[in-house]
C-alpha positions as CSV (number, residue, x, y, z in Angstrom):
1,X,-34.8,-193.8,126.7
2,X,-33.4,-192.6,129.9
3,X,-36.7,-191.8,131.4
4,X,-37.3,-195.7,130.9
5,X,-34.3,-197.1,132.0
6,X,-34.6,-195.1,135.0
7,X,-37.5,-196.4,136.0
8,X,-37.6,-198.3,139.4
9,X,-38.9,-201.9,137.0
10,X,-36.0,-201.6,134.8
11,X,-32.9,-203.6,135.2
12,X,-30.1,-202.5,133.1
13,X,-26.4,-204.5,132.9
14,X,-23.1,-202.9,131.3
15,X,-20.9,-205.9,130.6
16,X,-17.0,-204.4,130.1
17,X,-14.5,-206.5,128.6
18,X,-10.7,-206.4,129.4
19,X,-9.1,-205.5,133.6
20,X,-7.3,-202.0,132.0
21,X,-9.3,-199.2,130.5
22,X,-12.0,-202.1,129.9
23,X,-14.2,-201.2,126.8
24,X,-18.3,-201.8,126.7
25,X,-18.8,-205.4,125.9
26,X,-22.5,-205.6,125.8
27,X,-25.7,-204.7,127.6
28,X,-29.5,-206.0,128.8
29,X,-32.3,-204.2,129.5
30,X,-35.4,-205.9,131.3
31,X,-38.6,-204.7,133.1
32,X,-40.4,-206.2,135.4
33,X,-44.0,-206.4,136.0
34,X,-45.4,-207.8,138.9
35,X,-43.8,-211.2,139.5
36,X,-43.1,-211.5,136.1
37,X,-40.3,-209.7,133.7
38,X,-38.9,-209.6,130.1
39,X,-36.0,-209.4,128.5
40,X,-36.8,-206.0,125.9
41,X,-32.8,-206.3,124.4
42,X,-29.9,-207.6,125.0
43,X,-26.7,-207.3,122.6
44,X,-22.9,-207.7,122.2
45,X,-20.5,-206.3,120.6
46,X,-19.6,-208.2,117.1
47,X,-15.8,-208.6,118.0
48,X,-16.7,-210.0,121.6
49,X,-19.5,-212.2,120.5
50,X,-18.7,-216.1,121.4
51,X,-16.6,-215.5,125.0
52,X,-19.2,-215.5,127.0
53,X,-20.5,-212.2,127.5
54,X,-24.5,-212.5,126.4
55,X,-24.7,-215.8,129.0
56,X,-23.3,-213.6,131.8
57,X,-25.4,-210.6,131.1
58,X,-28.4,-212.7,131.4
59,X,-27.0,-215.0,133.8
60,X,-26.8,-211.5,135.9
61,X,-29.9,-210.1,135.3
62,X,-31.4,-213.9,136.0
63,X,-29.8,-213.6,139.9
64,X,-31.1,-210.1,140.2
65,X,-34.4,-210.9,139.3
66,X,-34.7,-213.7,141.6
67,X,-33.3,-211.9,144.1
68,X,-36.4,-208.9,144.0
69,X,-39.1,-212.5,143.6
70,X,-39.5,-212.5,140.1
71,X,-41.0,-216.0,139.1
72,X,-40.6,-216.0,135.5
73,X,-38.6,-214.1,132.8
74,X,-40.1,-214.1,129.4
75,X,-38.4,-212.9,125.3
76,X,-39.1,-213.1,122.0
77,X,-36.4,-213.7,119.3
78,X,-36.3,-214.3,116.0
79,X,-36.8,-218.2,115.0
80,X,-33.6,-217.5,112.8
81,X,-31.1,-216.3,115.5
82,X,-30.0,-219.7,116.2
83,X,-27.0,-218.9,118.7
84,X,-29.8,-216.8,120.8
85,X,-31.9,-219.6,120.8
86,X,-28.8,-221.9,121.8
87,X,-28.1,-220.0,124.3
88,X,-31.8,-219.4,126.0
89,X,-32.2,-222.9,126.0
90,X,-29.2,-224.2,127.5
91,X,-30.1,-221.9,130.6
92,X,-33.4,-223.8,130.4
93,X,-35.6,-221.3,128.5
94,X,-38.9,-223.1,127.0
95,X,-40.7,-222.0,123.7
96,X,-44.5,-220.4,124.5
97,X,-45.8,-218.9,121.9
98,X,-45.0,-217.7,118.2
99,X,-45.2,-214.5,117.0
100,X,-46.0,-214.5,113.0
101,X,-44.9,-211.7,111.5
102,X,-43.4,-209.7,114.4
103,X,-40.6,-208.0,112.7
104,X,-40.2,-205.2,110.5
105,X,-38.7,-207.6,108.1
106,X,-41.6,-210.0,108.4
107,X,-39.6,-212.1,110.4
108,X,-41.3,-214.4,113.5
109,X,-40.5,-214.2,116.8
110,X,-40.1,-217.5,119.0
111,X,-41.6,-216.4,123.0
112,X,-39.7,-218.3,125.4
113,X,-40.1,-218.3,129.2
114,X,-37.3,-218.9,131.7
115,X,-38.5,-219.8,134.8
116,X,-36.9,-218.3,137.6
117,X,-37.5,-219.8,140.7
118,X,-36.6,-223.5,140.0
């Protein structure tokens, strides 16, 4: 894992929560490749979730990206995680594709693409 997080296409964000001794509030990890990049994970912590942290994580990594020329950031979530889903498509992400099947659980995944230089 640090081998790949090291590596010069990886973006990686550390969202802290609280001005003293702030604590971990989340994280993102995306690579890019070429003028394209995707979102491999993001997460929250459970007692932070709903203030705001996910949207600026990927609000973040969306300014960074733009800022190295990336054109387009694409993810996959599961068709069931309907506050991820809120969320991607109130920054404007659009459903591409469908992934049947693409969890361990059987679950499917939703592939939506954020484009970036709009």
């Amino acid at each position: 894992m640090a081998q790949f997080i090291a590596g010069p296409s990886t973006l990686c964000l550390l969202a802290t929560f609280g001005a003293e001794d702030a604590q971990p509030a989340g994280f993102l990890i995306a690579r890019a490749a070429g003028d394209e990049a995707e979102l491999l994970t993001i997460g929250v912590v459970a007692d932070l979730r709903k203030r705001g942290v996910g949207r600026a994580l990927l609000r973040h990594a969306v300014e960074a990206l733009k800022a190295s020329g990336i054109q387009a950031l694409f993810l996959e979530v599961d068709e069931t995680n309907a506050p991820a889903l809120t969320l991607y498509r109130q920054l404007g992400a659009e459903a591409v594709g469908r992934r049947p099947g693409y969890y361990e659980n059987g679950g499917d995944a939703a592939v939506l693409r954020l484009d970036l230089q709009s």
